[in-house]
PAMILO-813917 format. One record per residue: x, y, z of N, C-alpha, C in turn; residue in three letters. Coordinates in nm, 2 decimals, decimal comma. Each point is the difference from the previous one (the first is absolute). Layout:
% residues N
NODE n.east n.north   n.up ca.east ca.north  ca.up c.east c.north   c.up code
NODE      X       Y      Z       X        Y      Z      X       Y      Z  ALA
...
//
This chain:
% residues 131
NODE n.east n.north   n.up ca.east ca.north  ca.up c.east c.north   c.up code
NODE  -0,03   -4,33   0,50   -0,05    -0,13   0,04   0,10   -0,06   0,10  UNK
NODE  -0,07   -0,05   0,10    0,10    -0,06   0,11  -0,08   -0,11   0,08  UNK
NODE   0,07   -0,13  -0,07   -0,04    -0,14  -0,01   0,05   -0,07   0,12  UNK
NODE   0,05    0,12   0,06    0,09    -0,04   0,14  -0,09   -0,04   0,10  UNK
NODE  -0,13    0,13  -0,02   -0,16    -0,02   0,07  -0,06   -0,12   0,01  UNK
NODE   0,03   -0,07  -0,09   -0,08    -0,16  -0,10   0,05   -0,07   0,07  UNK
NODE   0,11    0,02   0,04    0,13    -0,14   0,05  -0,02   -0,01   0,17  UNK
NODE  -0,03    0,10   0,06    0,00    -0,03   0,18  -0,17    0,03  -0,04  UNK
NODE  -0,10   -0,03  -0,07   -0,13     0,00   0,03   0,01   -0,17   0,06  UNK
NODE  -0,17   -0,04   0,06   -0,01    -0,09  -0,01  -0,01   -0,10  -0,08  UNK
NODE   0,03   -0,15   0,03    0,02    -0,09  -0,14  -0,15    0,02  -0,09  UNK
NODE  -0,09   -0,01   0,09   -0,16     0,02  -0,06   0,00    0,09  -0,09  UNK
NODE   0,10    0,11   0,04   -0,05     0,15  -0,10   0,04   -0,09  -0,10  UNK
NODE   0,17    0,01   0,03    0,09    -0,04  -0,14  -0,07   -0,10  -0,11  UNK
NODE  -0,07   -0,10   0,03   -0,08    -0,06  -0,06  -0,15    0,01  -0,11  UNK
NODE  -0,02    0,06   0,13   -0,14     0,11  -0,03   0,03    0,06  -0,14  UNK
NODE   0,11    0,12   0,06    0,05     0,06  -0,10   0,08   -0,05  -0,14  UNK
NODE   0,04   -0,11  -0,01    0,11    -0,06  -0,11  -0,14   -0,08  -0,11  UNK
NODE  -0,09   -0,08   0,10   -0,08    -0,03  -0,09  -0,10    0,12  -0,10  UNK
NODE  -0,04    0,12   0,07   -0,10     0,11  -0,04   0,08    0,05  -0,11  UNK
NODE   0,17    0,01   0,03    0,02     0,07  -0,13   0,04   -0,12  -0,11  UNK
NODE   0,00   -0,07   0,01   -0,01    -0,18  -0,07  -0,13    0,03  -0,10  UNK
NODE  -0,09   -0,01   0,08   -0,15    -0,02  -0,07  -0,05    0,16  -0,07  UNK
NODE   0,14    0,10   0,02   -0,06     0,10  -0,10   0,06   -0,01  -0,11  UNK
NODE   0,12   -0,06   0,01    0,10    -0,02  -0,12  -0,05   -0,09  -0,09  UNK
NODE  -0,03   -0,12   0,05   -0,07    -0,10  -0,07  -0,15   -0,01  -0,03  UNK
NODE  -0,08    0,09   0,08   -0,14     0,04  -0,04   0,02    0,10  -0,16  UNK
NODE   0,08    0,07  -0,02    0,00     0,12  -0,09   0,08   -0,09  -0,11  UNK
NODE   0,10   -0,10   0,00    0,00    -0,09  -0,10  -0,06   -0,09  -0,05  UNK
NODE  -0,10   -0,04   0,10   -0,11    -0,10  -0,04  -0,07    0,08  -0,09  UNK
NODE  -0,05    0,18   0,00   -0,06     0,07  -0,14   0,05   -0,02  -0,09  UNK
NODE   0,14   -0,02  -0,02    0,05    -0,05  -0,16  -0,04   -0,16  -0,05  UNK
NODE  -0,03   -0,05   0,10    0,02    -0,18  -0,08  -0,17    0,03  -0,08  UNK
NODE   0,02   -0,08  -0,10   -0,14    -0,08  -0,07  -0,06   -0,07   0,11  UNK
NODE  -0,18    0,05   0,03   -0,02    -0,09   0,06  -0,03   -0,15  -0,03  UNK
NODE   0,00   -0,06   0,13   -0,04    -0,13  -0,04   0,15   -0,11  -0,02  UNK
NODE   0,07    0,06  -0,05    0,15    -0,04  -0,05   0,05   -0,03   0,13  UNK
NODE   0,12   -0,11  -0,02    0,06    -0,09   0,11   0,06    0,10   0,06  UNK
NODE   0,09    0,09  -0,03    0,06     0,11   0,05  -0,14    0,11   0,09  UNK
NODE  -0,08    0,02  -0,03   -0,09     0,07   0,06  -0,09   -0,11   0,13  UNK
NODE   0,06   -0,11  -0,02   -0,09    -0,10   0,12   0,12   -0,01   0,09  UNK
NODE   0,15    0,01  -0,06    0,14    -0,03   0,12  -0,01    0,17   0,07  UNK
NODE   0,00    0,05  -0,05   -0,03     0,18   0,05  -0,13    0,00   0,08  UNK
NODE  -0,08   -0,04  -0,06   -0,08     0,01   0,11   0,00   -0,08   0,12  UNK
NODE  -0,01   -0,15   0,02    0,05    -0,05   0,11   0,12    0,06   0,06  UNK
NODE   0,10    0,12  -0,04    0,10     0,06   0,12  -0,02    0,06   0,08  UNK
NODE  -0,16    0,12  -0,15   -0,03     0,10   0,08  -0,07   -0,01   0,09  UNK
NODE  -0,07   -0,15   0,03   -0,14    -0,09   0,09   0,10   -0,01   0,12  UNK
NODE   0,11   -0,06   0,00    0,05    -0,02   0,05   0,10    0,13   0,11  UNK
NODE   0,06    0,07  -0,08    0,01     0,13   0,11  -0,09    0,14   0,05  UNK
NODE  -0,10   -0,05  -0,07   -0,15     0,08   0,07  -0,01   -0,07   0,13  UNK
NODE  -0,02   -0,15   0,01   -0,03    -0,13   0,11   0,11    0,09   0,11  UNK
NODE   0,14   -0,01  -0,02    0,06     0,02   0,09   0,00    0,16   0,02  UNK
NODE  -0,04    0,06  -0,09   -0,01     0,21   0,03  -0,14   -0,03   0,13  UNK
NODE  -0,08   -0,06  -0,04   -0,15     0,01   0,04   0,05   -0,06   0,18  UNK
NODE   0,05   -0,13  -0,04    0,01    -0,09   0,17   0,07    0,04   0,04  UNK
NODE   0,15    0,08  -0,06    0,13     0,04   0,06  -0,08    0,11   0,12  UNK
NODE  -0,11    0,10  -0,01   -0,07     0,10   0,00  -0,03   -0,06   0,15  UNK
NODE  -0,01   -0,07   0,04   -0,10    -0,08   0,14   0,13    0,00   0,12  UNK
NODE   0,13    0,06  -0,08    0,13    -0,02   0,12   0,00    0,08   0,04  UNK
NODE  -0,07    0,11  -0,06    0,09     0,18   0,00  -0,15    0,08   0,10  UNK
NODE   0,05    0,00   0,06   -0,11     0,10   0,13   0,04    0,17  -0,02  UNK
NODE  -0,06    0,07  -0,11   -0,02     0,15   0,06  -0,12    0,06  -0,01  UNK
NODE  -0,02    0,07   0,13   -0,11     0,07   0,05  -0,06   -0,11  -0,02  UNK
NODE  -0,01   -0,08   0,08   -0,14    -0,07   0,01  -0,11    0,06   0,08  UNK
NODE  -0,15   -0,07  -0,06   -0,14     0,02   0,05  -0,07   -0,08   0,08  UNK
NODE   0,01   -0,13  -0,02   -0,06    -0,09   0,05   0,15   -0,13   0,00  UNK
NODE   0,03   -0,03   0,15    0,10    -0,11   0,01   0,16    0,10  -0,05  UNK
NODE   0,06   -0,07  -0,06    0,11     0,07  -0,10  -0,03    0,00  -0,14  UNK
NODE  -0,13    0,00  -0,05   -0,05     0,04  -0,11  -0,07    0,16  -0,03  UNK
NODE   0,01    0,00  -0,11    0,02     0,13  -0,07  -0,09   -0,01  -0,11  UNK
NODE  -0,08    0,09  -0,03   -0,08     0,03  -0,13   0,05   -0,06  -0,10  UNK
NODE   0,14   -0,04  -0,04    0,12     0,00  -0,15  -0,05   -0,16   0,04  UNK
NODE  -0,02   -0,10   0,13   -0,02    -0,12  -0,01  -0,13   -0,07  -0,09  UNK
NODE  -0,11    0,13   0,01   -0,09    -0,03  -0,07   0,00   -0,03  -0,09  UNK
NODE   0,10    0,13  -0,07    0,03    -0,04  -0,18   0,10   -0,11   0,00  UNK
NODE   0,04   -0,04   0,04    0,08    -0,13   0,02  -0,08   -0,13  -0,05  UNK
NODE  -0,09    0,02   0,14   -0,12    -0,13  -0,05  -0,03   -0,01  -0,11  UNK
NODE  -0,05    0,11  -0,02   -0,08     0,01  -0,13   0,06    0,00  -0,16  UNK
NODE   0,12    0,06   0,05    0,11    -0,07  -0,12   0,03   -0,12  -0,08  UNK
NODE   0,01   -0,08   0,13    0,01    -0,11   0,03  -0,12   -0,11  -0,09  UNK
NODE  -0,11    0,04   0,07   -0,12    -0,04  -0,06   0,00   -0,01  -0,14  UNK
NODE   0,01    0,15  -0,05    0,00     0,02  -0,14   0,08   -0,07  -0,11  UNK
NODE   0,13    0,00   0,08    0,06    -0,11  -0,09  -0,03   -0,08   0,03  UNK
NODE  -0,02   -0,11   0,07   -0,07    -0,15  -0,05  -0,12    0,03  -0,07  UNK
NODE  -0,10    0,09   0,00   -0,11     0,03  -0,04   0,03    0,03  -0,19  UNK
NODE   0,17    0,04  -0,03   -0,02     0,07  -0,13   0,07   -0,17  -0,07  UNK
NODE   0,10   -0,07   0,09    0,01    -0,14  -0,01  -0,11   -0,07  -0,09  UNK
NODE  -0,10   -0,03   0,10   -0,13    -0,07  -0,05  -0,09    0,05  -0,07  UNK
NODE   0,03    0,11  -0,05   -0,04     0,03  -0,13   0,02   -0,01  -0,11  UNK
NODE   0,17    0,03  -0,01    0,06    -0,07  -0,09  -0,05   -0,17  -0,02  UNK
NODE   0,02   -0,05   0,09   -0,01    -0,15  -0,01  -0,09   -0,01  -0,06  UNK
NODE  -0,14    0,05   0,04   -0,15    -0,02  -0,06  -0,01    0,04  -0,11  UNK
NODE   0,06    0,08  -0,10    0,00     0,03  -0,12  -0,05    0,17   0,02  UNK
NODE  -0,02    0,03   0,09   -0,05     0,12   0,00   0,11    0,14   0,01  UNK
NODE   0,08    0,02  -0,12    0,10     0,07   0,05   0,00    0,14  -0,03  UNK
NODE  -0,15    0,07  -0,05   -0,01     0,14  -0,02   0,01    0,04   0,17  UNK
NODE  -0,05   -0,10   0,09   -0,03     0,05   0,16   0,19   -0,04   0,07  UNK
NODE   0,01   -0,12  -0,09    0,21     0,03   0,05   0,07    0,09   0,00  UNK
NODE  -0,07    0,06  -0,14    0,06     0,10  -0,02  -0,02    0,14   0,09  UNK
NODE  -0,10    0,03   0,03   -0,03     0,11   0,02   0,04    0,02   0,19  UNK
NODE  -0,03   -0,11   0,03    0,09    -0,05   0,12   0,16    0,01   0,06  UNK
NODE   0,04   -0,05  -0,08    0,16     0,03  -0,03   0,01    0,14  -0,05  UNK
NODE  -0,07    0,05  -0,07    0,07     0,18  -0,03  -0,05    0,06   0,14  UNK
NODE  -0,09   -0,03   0,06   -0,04     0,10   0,10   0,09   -0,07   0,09  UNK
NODE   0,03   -0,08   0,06    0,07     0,01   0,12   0,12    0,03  -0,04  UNK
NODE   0,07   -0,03  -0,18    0,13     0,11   0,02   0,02    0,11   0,01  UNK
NODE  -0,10    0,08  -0,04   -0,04     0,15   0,03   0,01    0,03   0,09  UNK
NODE  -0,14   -0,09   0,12   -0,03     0,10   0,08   0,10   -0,09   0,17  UNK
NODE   0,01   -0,10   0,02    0,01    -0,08   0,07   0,16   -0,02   0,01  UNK
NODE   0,10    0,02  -0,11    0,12     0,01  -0,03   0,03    0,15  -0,03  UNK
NODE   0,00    0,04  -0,07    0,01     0,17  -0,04  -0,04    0,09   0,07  UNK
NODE  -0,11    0,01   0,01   -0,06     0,09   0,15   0,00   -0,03   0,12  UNK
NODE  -0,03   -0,13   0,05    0,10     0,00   0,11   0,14    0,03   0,03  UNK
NODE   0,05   -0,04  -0,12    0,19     0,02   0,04  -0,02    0,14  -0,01  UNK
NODE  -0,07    0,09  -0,04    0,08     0,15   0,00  -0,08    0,06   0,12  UNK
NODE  -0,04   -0,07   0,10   -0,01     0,03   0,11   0,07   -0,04   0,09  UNK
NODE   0,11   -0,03  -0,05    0,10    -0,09   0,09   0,09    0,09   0,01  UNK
NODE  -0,01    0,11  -0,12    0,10     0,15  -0,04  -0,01    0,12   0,09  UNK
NODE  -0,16   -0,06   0,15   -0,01     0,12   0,05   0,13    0,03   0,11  UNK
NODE   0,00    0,11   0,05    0,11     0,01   0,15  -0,02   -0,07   0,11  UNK
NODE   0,07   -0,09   0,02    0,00    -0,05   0,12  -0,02   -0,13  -0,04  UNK
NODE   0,00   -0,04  -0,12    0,00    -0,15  -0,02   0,15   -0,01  -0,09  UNK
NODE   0,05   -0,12   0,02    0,14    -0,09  -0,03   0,00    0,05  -0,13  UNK
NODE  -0,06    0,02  -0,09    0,01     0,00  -0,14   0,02    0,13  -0,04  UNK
NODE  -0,08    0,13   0,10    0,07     0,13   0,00   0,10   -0,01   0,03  UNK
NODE   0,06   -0,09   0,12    0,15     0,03   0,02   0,06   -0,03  -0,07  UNK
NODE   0,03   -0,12  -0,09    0,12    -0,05  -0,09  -0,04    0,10  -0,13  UNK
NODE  -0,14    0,04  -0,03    0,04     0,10  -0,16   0,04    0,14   0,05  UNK
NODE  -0,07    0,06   0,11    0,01     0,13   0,03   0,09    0,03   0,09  UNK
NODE   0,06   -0,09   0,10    0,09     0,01   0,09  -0,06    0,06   0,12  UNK
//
């Protein structure tokens, strides 16, 4: 591992990046709390919170763009985005079988599978694990 990559990236990445592995740490601890429990509402608001900035940090970082300096990955961005206020006001409404199901997919697929596409060559995250 060589974090040396991490450190002359742009501040966007470093951010980008600091929050994403933030919200995996604290996404996979929020599966231990009881839901509903004050501890599972302070965990969650972190993980809301560094999705927000994984998702917006995402709007600095231009590779391979298609249209402007955006890129396909901006899509999922939006739509990240969306979803968590979307799994927000669910909870609020009392509706939290759809909170739920909300929150596990975008940690899956939107956190988790995204990031292990971040493992491929030629992106920052192959260079600091893979060198």
């Amino acid at each position: 591992m060589n974090l040396d990559i991490l450190f002359v990236a742009p501040l966007s990445v470093q951010i980008h990046t600091i929050a994403a592995f933030g919200a995996i740490f604290l996404g996979a601890a929020q599966f231990t709390t009881v839901r509903g429990s004050g501890l599972h509402r302070v965990l969650g608001y972190g993980w809301v919170s560094l999705m927000l900035v994984t998702t917006l940090s995402s709007f600095l970082i231009s590779v391979n763009p298609i249209i402007g300096r955006f890129s396909w990955i901006h899509g999922l961005s939006v739509f990240t985005t969306v979803m968590v206020i979307v799994a927000i006001v669910m909870a609020r409404r009392g509706r939290i079988e759809a909170h739920r199901a909300i929150m596990i997919n975008l940690f899956l697929f939107a956190l988790l599978l995204t990031g292990a596409f971040t493992l491929l060559p030629g992106r920052v995250m192959h260079a600091v694990f893979f060198g």
